[in-house]
N, C-alpha and C positions, 0 to 999 in steps of 0.2 A: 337281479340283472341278468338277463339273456346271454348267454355264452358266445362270445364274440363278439359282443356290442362294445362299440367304440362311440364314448362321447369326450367331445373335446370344447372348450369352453374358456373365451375371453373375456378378461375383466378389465376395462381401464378405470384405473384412479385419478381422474383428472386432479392439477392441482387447483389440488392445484389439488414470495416465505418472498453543524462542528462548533463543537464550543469552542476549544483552543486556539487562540489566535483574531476573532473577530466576533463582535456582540452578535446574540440570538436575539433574533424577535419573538419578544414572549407579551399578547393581547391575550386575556380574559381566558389565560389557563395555559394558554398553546404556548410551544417552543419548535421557532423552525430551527431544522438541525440542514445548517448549509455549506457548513465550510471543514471536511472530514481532518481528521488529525493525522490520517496515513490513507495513502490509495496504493493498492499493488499494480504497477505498471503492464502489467502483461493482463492476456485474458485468460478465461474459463469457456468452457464449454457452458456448466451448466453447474450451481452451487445450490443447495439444498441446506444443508446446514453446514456450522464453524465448527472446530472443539479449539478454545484457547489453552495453550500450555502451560505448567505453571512459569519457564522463564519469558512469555508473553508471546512466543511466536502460536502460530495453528495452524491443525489440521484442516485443508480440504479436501474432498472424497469428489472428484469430477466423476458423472459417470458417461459424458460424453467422450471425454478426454481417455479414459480409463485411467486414471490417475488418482493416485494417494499421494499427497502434493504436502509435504513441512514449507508453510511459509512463514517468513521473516518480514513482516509488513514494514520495519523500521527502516531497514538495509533494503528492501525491494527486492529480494531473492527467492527462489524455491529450487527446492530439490523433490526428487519423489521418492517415496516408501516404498519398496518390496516394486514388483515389477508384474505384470499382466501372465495370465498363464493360472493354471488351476493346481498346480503345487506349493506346501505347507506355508510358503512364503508368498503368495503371489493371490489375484485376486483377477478378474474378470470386466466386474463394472462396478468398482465402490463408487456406494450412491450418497453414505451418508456416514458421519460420526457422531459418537456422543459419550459422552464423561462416564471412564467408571471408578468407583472407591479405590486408591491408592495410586494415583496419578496415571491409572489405564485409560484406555480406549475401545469403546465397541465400533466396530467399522462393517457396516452393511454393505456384502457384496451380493449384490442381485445376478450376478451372471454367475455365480457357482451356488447360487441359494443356500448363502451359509451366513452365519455371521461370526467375528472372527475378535478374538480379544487380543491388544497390543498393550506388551506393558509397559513403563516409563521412558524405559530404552528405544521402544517405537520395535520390540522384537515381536514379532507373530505366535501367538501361543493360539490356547483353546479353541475350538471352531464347534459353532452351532448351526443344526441344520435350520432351514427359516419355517421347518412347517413343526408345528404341537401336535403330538400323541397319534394317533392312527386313523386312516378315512374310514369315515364310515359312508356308505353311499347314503344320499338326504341330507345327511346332518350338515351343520354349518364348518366351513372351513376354519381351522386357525393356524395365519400367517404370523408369524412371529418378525412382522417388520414393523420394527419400533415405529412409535408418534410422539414416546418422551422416553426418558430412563430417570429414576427418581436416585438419590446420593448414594442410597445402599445399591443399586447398581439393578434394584429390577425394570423390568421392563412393560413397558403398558405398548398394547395393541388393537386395533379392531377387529371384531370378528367379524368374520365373510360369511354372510348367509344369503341363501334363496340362490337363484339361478339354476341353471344345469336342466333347463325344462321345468323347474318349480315356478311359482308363486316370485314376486320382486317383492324384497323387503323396506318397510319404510323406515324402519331405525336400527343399528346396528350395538349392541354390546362392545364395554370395555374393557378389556380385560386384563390383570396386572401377571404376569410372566416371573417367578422363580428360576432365575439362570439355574442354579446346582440342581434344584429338582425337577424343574418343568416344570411346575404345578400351575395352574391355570385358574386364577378367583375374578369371578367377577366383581367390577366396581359401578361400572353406571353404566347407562342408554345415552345413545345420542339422534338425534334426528338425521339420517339420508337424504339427499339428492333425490329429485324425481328420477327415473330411472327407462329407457327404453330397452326391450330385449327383441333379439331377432334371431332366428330358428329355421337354422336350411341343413340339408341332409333328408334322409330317411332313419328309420327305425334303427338300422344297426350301425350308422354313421353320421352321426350328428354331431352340426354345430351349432354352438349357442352364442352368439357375442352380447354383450350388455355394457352399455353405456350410458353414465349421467344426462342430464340432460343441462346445457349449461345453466348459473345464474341461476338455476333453480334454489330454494332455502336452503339450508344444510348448517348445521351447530358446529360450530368450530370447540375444541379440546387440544390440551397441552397439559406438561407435569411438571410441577413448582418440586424444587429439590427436596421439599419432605415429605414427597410423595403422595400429595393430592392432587388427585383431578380436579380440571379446573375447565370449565362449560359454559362458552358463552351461547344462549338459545336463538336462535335465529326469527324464533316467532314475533317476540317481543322486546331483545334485546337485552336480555339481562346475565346475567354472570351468577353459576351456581358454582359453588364449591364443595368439595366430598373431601373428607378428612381423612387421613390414613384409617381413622375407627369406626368410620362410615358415618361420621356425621354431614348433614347438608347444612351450607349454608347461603343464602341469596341473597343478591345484591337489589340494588331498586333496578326498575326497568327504565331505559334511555331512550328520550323521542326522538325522533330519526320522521324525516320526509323521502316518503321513498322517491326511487328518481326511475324513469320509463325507458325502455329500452330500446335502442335505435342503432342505427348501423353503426355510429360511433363505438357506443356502448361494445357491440358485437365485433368488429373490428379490435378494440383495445382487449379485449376478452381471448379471441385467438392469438392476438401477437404475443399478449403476457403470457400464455397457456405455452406458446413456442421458447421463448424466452427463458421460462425456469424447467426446459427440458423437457415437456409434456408429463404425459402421467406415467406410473408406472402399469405397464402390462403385465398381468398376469395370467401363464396359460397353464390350463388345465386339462389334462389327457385320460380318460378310466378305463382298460381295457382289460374284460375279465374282472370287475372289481379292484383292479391295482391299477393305483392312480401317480400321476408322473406331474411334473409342477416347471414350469419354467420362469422365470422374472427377468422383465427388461425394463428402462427407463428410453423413451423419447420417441417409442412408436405413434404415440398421438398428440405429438406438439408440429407435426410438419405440417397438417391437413387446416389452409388459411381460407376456405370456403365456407360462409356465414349460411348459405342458405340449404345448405347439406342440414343442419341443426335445428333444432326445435326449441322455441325461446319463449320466456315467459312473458310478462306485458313489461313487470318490475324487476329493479335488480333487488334481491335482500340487502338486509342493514349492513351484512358483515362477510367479509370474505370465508368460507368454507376451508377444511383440512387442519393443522397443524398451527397449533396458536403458541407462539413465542413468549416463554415466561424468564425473567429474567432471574439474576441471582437475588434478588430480595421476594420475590415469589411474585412479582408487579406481572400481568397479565396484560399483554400489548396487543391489542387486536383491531386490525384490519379493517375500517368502514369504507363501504361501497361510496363512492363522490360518481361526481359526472364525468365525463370521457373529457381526461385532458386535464383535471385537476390536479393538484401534488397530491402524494401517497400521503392517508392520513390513520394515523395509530393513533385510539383513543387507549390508554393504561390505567390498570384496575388494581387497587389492594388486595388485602386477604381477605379485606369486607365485604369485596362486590362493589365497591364506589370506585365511583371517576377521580381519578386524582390528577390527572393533567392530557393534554392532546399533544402528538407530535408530529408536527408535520416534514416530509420530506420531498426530495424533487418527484417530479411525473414518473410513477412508473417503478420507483426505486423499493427494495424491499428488505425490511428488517429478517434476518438469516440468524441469529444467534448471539452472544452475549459473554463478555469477558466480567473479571470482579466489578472494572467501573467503564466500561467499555459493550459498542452498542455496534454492530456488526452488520454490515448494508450491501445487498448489491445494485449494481447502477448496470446500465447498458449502453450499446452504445447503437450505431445504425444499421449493422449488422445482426443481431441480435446475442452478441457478443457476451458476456458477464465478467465483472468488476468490482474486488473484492475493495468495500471504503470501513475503514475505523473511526469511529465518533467516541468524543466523550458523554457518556450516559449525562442525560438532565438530572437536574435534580427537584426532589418530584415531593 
């Protein structure tokens, strides 16, 4: 690299996540889930995922709110955790929680690029930084911002490749994280988003932005608590599994009618993209070979202009990102309906079969999962979020 050359580079992630008391209607597999067992009266900004506690209250991690919130879904209370601020206690913009071995917490805070372990007591201990091992210019990025954390407490990530002036990558590695050592093993491939990049600046000052293109395919992944990854393909709709010892195993493939895409379509595409807080942003800085990393959540959930976008004809079978696996290792995954439809989760075993469909209201999204408890948010007309408790079907 050229002595003084300054490149700087954005990445958005776009998201792009009731029994009790009244009968479910359950035809030919489905269970509509409509009447929640607890709703927390107040809003969110923007919910990502739950961590249930073991005496059943949870964490949420707002990262619009900038809040790390203990709620009491029973009682309709919260209080918040540690407070805003970049000291040993304090965090910036927690985005996300997730279970670690002996009743901890890892809690992603993207505005101090760290992530931070809490232990039973909800006290602030150990902090990790969010990037793996050292830039090399070229080579692929690794962020260490969980997509699961499996029971022993490691962590699985995507690696960030192409960009920065290179080549756009069309699948991305997954890679499983050793908190105490770093160590970095890959586990599997997933397919990418089509991708568009755009390049202003000159030679010693450049900028590179890249961004998905909406609705394009993309393989959704998530991590069942003994540590496999778990892959639903977007081509054809099937569900691969990777065992902790590297074995694969596959499901049958699911027919599916694609559905075409139209202002509806596009329309419901940026409000949900607003809604669960946009993507996260990550910027990238290299000056003189020493590179500088910043993370935000909700820079690209404001912009509600369809025709700024580049759209495909079809929507894929399945929603893209972060696939919700519950405590029996049941793989809940997200199928694309028509604009206007209820949110529909078809759930997969360890075998890759369909074992039942769940349907919920328009719009609403399964967020994480207690022992027998199924964790939802709802919106309101503001584009508010609303944390609802269901009891898990039984499946």
């Amino acid at each position: 690299m050229v002595s003084g050359r300054k490149i700087s580079t954005s990445v958005a992630f776009l998201g792009l996540f009731a029994i009790l008391g009244s009968p479910q209607g359950e035809v030919s597999g489905q269970v509509e889930l409509t009447q929640p067992t607890a709703t927390f009266p107040e809003d969110f900004g923007a919910i990502q995922t739950v961590r249930e506690l073991p005496d059943g209250r949870v964490l949420v991690a707002d990262p619009l709110s900038k809040a790390l919130y203990l709620v009491d879904l029973n009682a309709g209370t919260r209080t918040v955790v540690g407070g805003e601020g970049e000291g040993p206690d304090e965090y910036r913009q927690p985005d996300a929680v997730w279970p670690l071995p002996g009743d901890s917490t890892l809690l992603v805070d993207l505005g101090n690029g760290r992530l931070v372990a809490l232990g039973p007591d909800l006290g602030f201990g150990p902090t990790w930084p969010m990037t793996v091992g050292e830039f090399q210019p070229g080579q692929p990025l690794v962020l260490a911002i969980p997509q699961g954390v499996d029971a022993e407490g490691n962590l699985f990530i995507r690696e960030v490749g192409g960009g920065m002036g290179g080549s756009l990558p069309d699948s991305a590695n997954i890679l499983r994280i050793n908190r105490a050592t770093q160590a970095a093993t890959k586990i599997g491939t997933f397919k990418l988003q089509d991708m568009t990049q755009t390049t202003s600046g000159n030679a010693n000052n450049q900028n590179v932005a890249i961004s998905p293109i909406p609705l394009s395919p993309e393989d959704a992944w998530g991590i069942a608590p003994d540590g496999s990854v778990v892959l639903v393909r977007s081509a054809d709709f099937h569900v691969d599994r990777i065992a902790p010892d590297g074995t694969i195993s596959s499901g049958p493939a699911i027919a599916f009618d694609p559905i075409g895409i139209g202002a509806p379509e596009k329309e419901e595409y940026v409000s949900e993209l607003g809604r669960s807080g946009g993507g996260i942003q990550v910027g990238v800085q290299v000056v003189n070979d020493q590179m500088s990393m910043t993370f935000a959540r909700g820079g690209s959930g404001g912009n509600r202009e369809i025709d700024q976008y580049t759209w495909p004809d079809e929507k894929p079978p399945i929603y893209s990102g972060r696939l919700p696996i519950d405590s029996a290792g049941r793989a809940w995954v997200r199928r694309h309906v028509e604009a206007g439809e209820p949110s529909t989760y078809d759930v997969f075993d360890a075998s890759g079969s369909r074992v039942g469909t769940v349907l919920l209201g328009h719009g609403k999204r399964v967020i994480g999962f207690g022992n027998n408890s199924v964790y939802v948010v709802s919106y309101d007309e503001f584009d508010l979020n609303y944390l609802e408790r269901y009891d898990m079907p039984a499946f």
